[in-house]
N, C-alpha and C positions, 0 to 999 in steps of 0.2 A: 241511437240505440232503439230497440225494437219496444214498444209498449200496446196494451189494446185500451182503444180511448172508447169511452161513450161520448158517442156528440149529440143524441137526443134520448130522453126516457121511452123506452119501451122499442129499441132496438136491439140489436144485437153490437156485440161491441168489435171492435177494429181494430187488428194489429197494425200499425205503421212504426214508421221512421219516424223517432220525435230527439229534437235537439235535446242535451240538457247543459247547464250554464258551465258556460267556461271557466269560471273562476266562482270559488264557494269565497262566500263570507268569513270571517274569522272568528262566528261562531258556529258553522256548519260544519257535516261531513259527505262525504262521496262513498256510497255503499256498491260493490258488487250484488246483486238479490241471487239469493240461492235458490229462494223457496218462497212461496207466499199463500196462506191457506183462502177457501172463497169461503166468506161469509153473507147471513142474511142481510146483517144490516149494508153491505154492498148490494143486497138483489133490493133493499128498498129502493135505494137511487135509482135503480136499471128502472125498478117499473113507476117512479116518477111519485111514491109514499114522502121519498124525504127529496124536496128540492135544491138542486147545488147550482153551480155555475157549469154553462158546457164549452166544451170538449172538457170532459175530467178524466184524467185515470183511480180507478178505484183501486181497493187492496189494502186493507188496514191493518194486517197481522203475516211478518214478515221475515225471515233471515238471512243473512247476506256476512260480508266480508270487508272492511273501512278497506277506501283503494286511495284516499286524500282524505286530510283531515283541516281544518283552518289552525289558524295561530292562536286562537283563545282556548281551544279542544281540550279540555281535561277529562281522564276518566277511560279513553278509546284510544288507538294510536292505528295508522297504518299494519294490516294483516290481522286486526283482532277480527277473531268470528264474531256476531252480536244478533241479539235480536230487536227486532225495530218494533216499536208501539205506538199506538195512538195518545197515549197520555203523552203531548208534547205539552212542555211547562216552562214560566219564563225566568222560574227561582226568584221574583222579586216580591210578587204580588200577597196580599194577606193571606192566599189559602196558600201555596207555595212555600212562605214561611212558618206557615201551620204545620209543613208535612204533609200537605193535602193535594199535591200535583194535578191529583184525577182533576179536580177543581179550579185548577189555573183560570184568574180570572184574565187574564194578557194575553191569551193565546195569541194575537194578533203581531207580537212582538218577537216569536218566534216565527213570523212569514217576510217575505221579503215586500217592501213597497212598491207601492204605484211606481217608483220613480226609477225601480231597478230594475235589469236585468230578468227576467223570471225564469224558475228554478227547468220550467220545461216551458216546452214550444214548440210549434208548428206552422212550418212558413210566415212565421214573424210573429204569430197568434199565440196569448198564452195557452198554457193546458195546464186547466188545475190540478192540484192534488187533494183528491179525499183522504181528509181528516190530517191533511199535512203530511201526508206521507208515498203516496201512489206506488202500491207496491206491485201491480201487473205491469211491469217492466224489468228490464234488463238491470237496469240502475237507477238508483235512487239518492238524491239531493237532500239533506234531512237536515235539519234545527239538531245539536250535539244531543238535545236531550231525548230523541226519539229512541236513542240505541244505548243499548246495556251492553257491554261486555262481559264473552259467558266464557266458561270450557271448551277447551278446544273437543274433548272429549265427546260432546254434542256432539248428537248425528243433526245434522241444521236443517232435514226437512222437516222431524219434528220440533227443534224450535223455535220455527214459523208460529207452529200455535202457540205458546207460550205466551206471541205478541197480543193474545185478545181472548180466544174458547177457552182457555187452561187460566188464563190467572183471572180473565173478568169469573168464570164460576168459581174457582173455588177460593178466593177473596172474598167474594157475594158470598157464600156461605159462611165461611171462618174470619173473615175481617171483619165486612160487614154486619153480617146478624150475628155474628160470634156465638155462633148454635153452640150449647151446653151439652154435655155427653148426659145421653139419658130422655134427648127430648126428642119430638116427633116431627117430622118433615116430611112435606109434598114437594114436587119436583115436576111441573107441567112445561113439557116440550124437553126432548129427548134431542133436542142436536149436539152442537160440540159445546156451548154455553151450556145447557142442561145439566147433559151426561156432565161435565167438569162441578156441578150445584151439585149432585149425586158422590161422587169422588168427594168434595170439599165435607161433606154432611159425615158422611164415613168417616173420612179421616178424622175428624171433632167429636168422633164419638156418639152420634144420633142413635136410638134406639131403634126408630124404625123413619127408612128413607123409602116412600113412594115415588115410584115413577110415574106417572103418567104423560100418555101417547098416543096417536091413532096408527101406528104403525110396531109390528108387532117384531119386527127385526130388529130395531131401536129400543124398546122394553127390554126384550134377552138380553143384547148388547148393555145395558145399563143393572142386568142384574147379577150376568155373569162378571164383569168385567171394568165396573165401578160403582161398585158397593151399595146400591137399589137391595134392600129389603123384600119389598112389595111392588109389584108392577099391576095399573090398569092400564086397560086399553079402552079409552073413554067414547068410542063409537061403539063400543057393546055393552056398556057398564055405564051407570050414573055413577059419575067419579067422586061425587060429595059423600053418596049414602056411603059408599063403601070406604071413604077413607075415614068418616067416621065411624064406622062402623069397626074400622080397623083399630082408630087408637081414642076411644072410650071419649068420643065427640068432635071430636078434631086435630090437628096438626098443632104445633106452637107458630112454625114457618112455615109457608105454603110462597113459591116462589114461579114466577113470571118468565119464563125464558125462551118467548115464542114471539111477543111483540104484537100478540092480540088485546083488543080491550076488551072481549066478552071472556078472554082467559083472566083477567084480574076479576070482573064477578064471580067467576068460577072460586078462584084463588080464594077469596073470601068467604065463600060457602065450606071450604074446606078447613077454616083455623076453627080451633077453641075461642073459646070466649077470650080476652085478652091477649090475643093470638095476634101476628104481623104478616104480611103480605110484602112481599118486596119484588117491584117489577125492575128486572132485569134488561127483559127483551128493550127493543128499540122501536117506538112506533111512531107511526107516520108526522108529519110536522105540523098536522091539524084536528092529531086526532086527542078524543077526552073521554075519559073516564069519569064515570056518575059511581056515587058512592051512597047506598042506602041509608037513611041515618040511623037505622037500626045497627048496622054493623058498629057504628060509633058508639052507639049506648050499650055496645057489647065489648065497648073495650079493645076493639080490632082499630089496626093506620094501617096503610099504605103508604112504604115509603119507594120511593125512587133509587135507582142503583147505576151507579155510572164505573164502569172499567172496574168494577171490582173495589172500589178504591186502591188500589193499584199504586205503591211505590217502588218504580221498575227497579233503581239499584239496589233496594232490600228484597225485592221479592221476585223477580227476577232470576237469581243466581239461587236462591234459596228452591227455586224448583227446579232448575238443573242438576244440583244436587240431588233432591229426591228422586229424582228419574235415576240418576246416575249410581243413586245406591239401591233400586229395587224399589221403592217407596210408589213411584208416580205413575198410571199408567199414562199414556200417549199413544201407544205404536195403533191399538183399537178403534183410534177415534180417527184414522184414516180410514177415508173410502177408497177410493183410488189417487194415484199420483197420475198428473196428464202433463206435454208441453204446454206453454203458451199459446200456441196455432189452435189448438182446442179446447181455448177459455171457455167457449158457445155452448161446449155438450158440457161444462162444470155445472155454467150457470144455468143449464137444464136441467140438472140432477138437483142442484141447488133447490128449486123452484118446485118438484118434484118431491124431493123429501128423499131421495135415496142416496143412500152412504150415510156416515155421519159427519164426514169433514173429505173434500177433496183438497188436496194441493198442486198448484201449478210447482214444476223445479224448474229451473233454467238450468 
């Protein structure tokens, strides 16, 4: 099958012929990919922010069609539509038994070993999977738990996103910080994670949702179209004065969804007084964050946000459903749809800041 691999940081990436394994394990499935949207945290690996193993194929937010299932398979069966997520989880482990997947401390027990077969290849050589799933291919090899079974009803290039922009933000909002209706939230960085922090705020009731952006197509798009309040564009505005300025000192939430570390001090300038910071984005593998200690004597944390905390088989189908009654938007949070052949001008656009979510379809 056809996939585009990265075989070094800061190239462009490669479609070829890559093998995938003959025979799934009998906890695995065999997905046809429908659809797979480009995310940031796939342009960190490209430009060499977060280090992996290479040849990888990247693509962490996905939808497809089960074409083989293994003999342990509960849950999916051959011809379900599904969407694939990176919250792969081994069900055994303390946070697993928690209910806390996002957190699976095994992930390793959902990959196959040294000693196996691997799930892809190229002329005998393995090719990894980012984040255990490589969805910039035709087909994909998945651990059962990658993939939820949805409505057939789903249009499946939108629920590609579902696998990551759509439930990591609006989990991050509504799981996560479980914003109270009535309270004040900032919203810095307008992608498809962002804009989805925007949507999740609204929907929980926030009184007032700020966008901020440096792009001023992105602001509209999050004002008209997922529930943004108030939009700055922080290359023409001090974003702090005016967001306090807006809600009588500060945000209660002020959220990260850019994967800068000079946007988490921002973040911070922008809560109230016992106010939270919750970094979303994804940032580089060496990178840190300084916390003044005045923020601390002011009652303000930072906490860390991973998938949303994301439990695919409750939350999952639960946004299907709202899409499917009018509730969700999704259709906006496309920039364009392109083939595979021209993954290079996504991850242009990507890198660029234009659109708000491309998807390759196969």
């Amino acid at each position: 099958m056809r996939a585009a691999l990265l075989t070094s940081p800061g190239q462009d990436l490669t479609v070829r012929e890559v093998q995938t394994a003959a025979n799934l394990r009998a906890d695995e499935v065999r997905v046809r990919t429908a659809a797979v949207g480009l995310c940031h945290s796939d342009l960190h690996v490209i430009d060499g922010l977060v280090q992996r193993p290479m040849p990888v194929v990247l693509g962490h937010e996905a939808s497809g069609v089960v074409v083989e299932a293994g003999s342990a398979v509960e849950g999916v069966r051959v011809g379900d539509h599904v969407v694939v997520c990176f919250v792969v989880s081994c069900g055994v482990c303390r946070m697993c038994r928690a209910g806390r997947p996002a957190m699976c401390q095994d992930r390793e027990a959902t990959m196959r070993g040294t000693d196996e077969e691997p799930r892809l290849s190229l002329a005998g050589r393995e090719v990894h999977q980012w984040t255990n799933i490589a969805g910039y291919a035709e087909e994909m090899v998945l651990h059962h738990s990658a993939v939820t079974a949805i409505d057939e009803r789903m249009p499946l290039d939108l629920a590609a996103l579902l696998g990551c922009a759509v439930a990591t933000g609006i989990g991050s909002a509504r799981t996560v910080a479980q914003i109270a209706r009535g309270e004040h939230v900032a919203v810095i960085g307008c992608g498809g994670v962002g804009l989805n922090v925007c949507q999740g705020a609204s929907l929980a009731g926030a009184a007032t949702v700020i966008a901020i952006d440096r792009s001023d197509a992105k602001l509209e798009l999050a004002r008209t179209r997922f529930g943004a309040t108030h939009t700055i564009n922080s290359d023409r505005e001090d974003a702090a004065a005016a967001v306090r300025a807006l809600t009588d000192g500060g945000v209660d939430h002020a959220f990260e969804a850019v994967g800068l570390t000079p946007l988490v001090s921002l973040a911070l300038d922008l809560t109230v007084r016992g106010g939270t910071v919750w970094a979303v984005g994804v940032f580089g593998d060496t990178a840190e964050i300084r916390i003044p200690a005045g923020h601390l004597h002011a009652g303000k944390g930072v906490h860390g946000v991973r998938a949303g905390s994301l439990v695919p088989s409750r939350d999952i189908p639960a946004l299907v459903q709202a899409y499917l009654d009018g509730r969700l938007e999704l259709e906006a949070l496309v920039g364009e749809r392109i083939p595979l052949d021209r993954i290079n001008e996504g991850i242009a656009d990507l890198r660029t800041g234009t659109g708000a979510r491309t998807i390759v379809v196969f």
